[in-house]
C-alpha distance (Angstrom), angle and dihedral (degrees) to the residues before:
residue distance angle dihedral
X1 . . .
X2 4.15 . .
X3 3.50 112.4 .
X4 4.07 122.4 -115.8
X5 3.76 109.8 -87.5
X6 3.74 130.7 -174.7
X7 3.64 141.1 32.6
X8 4.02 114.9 -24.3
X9 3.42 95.6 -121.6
X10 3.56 97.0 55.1
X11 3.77 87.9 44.5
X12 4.11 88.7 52.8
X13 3.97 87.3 44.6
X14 4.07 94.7 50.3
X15 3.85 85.3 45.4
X16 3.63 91.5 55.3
X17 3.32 101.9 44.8
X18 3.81 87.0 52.5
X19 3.21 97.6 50.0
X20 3.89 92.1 53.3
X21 3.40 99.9 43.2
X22 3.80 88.4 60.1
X23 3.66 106.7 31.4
X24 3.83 88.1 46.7
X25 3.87 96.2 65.3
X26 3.43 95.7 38.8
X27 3.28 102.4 57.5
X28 3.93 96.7 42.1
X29 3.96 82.1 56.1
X30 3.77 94.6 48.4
X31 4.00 87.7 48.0
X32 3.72 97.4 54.4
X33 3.97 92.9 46.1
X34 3.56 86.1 51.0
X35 3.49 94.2 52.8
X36 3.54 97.8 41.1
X37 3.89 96.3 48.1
X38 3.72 82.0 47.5
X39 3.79 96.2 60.1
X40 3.99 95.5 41.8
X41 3.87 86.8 59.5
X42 3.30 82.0 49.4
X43 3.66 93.8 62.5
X44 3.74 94.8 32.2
X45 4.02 94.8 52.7
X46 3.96 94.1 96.3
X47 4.07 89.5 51.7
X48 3.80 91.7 45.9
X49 3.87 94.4 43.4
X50 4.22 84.7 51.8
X51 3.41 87.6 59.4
X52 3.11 101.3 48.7
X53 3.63 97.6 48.7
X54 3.79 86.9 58.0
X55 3.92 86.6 56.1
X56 3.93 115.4 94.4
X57 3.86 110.2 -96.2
X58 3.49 128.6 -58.7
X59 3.99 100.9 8.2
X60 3.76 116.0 -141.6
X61 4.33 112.3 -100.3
X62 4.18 82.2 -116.6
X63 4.06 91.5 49.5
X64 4.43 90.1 51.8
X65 4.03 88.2 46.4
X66 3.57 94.8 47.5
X67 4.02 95.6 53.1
X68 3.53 91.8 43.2
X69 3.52 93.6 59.4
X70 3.80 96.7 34.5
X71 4.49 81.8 59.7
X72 3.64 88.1 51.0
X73 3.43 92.8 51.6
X74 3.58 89.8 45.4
X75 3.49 93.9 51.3
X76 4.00 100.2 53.7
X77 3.94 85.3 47.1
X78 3.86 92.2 56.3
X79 3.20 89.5 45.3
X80 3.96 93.3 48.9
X81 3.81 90.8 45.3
X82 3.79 91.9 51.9
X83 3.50 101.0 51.7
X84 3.80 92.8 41.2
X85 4.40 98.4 59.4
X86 3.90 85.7 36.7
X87 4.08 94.1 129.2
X88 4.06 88.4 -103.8
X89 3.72 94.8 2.2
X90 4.13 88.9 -86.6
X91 3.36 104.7 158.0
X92 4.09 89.3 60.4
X93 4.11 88.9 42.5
X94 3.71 82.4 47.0
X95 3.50 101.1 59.5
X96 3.83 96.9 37.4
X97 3.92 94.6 59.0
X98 3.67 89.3 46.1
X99 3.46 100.8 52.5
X100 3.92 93.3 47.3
X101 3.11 87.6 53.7
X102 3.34 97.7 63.6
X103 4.07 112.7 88.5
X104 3.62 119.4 -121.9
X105 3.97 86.2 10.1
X106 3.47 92.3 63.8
X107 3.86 104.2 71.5
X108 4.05 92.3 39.1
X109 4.05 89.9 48.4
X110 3.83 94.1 45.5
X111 3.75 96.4 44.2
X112 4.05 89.3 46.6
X113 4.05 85.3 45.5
X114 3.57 89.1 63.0
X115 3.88 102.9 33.5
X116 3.97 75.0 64.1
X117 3.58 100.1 47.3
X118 3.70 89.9 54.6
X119 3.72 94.1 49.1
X120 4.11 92.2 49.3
X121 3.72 93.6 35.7
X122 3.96 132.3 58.3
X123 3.39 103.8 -139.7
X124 3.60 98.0 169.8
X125 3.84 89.3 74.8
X126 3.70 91.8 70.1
X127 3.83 96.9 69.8
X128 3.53 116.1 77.7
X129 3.34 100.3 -161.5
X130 4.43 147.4 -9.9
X131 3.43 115.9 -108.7
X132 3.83 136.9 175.6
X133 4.13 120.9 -130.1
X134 3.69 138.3 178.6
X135 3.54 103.2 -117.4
X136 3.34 149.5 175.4
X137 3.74 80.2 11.3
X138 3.77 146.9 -9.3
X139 4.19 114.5 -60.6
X140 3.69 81.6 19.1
X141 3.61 116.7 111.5
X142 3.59 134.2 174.5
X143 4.05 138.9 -172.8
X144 3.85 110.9 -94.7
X145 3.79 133.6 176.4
X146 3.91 124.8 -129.3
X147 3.95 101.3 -124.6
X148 3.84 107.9 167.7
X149 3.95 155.3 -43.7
X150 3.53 108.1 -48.2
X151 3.94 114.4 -119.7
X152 3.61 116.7 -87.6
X153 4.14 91.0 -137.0
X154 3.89 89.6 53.4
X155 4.09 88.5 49.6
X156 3.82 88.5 49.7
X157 4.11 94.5 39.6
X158 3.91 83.9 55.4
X159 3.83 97.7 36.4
X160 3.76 81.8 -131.1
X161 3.99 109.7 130.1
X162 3.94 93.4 -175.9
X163 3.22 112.9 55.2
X164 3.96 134.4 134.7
X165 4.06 127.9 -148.9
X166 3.92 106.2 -141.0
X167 4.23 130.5 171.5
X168 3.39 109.8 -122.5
X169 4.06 100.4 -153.7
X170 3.87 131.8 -152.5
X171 3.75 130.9 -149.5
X172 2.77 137.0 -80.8
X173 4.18 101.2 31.3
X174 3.69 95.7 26.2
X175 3.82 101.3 171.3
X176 4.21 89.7 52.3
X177 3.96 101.5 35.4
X178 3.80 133.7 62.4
X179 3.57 147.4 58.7
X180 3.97 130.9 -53.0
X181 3.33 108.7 -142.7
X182 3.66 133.1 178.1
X183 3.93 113.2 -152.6
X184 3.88 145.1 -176.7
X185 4.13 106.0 -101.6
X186 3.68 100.8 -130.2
X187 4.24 82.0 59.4
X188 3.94 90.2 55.3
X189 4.01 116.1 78.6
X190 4.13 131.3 -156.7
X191 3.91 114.7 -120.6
X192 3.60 129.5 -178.1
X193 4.04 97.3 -118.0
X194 3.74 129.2 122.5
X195 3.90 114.0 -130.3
X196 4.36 78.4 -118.7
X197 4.23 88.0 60.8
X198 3.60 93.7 44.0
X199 3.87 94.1 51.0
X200 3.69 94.3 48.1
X201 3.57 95.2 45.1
X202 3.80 98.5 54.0
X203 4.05 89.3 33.1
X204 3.97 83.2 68.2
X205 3.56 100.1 37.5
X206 3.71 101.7 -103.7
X207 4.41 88.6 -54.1
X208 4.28 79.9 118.6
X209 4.12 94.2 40.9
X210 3.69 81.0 102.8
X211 4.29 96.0 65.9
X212 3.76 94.9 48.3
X213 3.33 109.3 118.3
X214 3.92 102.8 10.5
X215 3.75 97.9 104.6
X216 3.46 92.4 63.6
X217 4.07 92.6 52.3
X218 3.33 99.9 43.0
């Protein structure tokens, strides 16, 4: 691990900003699951106090956790099951376009849709690689992720027969916004990043730019 350099107060100020940028997120996302688990038992409290009255008397504390948890379970996997043998899944269609078209609802239920995609789903696994490209301009270059193959019609409608396709991704959702872009090798460049560095660093806006990198000289 590096030693701290620099002036203390830019030290203290990095720190802080660190320590916001993470804390910050997480506990927003730990707030809404609360919230949200909190309201399905809500709605699940008649089931579980059914069972429970079908129980002998006096259930153990361990016995009254365990069902309530086994009906939540139960409840997101009826859920799951419904919306997957829909006839063209249109039940979970159905609810998405509904709720963004709602105003005001919209942005909160889309931004919460995703927040939960990215906890279910590991999107990291769908870049290949990190690379580095000049973009939006020349001397400018940004982070991008190697995503696939480029298509053989774009290689023959440039009369380019090594290129590479590559998302170039934006803060702060890095793994669901940006641009796909398919460009001529010799324009793409190697850097020693993980696909994990490069997320966090554009996730907070460059505050974590400084870490990228040090795992691998450590």
């Amino acid at each position: 691990m590096p030693e701290p350099r620099g002036d203390p107060r830019a030290l203290f100020k990095r720190w802080l900003i660190n320590g916001i940028a993470i804390a910050i997120p997480l506990v927003i996302t730990l707030l809404v699951l609360l919230v949200v688990v909190d309201f399905i038992l809500g709605v699940l409290s008649p089931i579980v106090q059914g069972i429970i009255y079908v129980l002998p008397n006096d259930p153990p504390t361990a016995v009254v956790q365990l069902v309530t948890l086994l009906s939540l379970i139960a409840f997101f996997v009826v859920i799951g099951i419904v919306a997957e043998y829909t006839p063209g899944r249109y039940i979970s269609r159905r609810v998405h376009a509904t709720m963004e078209t709602i105003p005001g609802i919209s942005t909160v239920y889309e931004s919460v849709r995703r927040a939960s995609t990215m906890l279910l789903d590991d999107d990291t696994e769908q870049f290949k690689d990190v690379k580095l490209v000049e973009f939006p301009h020349r001397d400018a270059y940004m982070l991008a992720f190697l995503t696939a193959d480029t298509p053989r019609v774009v290689e023959e409608r440039v009369g380019d027969d090594t290129m590479v396709t590559v998302m170039v991704p934006l803060g702060p959702n890095p793994t669901t916004n940006g641009f796909v872009m398919h460009m001529p090798a010799e324009h793409v460049y190697d850097v020693d990043i993980t696909v994990e560095e490069a997320i966090r660093s554009i996730a907070t806006l460059g505050v974590a730019s400084t870490e990228l990198g040090e795992a691998e000289h450590e």
